[in-house]
N, C-alpha and C positions, 0 to 999 in steps of 0.2 A: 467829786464824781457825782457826778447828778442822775437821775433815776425818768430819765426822757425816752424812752423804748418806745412808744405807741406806735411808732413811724415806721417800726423792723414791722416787715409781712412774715415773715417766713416764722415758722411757729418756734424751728429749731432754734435759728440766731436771735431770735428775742428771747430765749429759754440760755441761752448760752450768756449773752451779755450783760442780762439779768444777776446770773448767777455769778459771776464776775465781777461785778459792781457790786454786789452782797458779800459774797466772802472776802472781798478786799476792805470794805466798810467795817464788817465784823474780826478784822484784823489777819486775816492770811495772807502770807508772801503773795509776791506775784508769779511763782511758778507754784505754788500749789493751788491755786486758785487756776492755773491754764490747764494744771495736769487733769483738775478736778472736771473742767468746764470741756475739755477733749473727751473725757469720758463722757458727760453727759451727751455731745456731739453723738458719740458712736452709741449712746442707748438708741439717739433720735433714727440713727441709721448708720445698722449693724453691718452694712455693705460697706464703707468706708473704710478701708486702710489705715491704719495709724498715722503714718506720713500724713493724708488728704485732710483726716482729721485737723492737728496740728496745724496746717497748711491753713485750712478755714477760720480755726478757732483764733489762731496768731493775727491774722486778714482782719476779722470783725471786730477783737476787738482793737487794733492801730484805728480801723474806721472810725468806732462808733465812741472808743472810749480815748484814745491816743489824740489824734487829732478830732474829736467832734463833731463829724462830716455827720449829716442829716441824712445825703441822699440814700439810693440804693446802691447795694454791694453785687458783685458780683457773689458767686457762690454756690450753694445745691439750689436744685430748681423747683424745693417742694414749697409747699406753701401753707 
């Protein structure tokens, strides 16, 4: 798992994917590192539903960490 973030805009999913990459590095499952990384989602924004959470958190990382993909995600719209 490689540490190639520069490319995420969005302040949250590069704060998410990050964290995810790191707590999997430093040896956490992979659900406690999603359960962790959902959380940090909903500090970014507290508006988010638990479902939508999850829903994103799951999305970014298949994107960035599952298969690799470089481009943009779909997702929240901040930046």
């Amino acid at each position: 798992m490689g540490h190639e973030v520069s490319q995420i805009a969005r302040r949250c999913e590069r704060a998410v994917i990050t964290a995810y990459r790191d707590l999997r590095n430093l040896g956490s499952d992979d659900m406690a590192a999603f359960q962790a990384c959902t959380l940090l989602y909903r500090l970014h924004h507290p508006e988010a539903s638990l479902n939508e959470a999850r829903r994103l958190v799951a999305e970014w990382i298949d994107h960035h960490v599952v298969r690799g993909d470089r481009g943009p995600t779909a997702g929240c719209p901040c930046l």
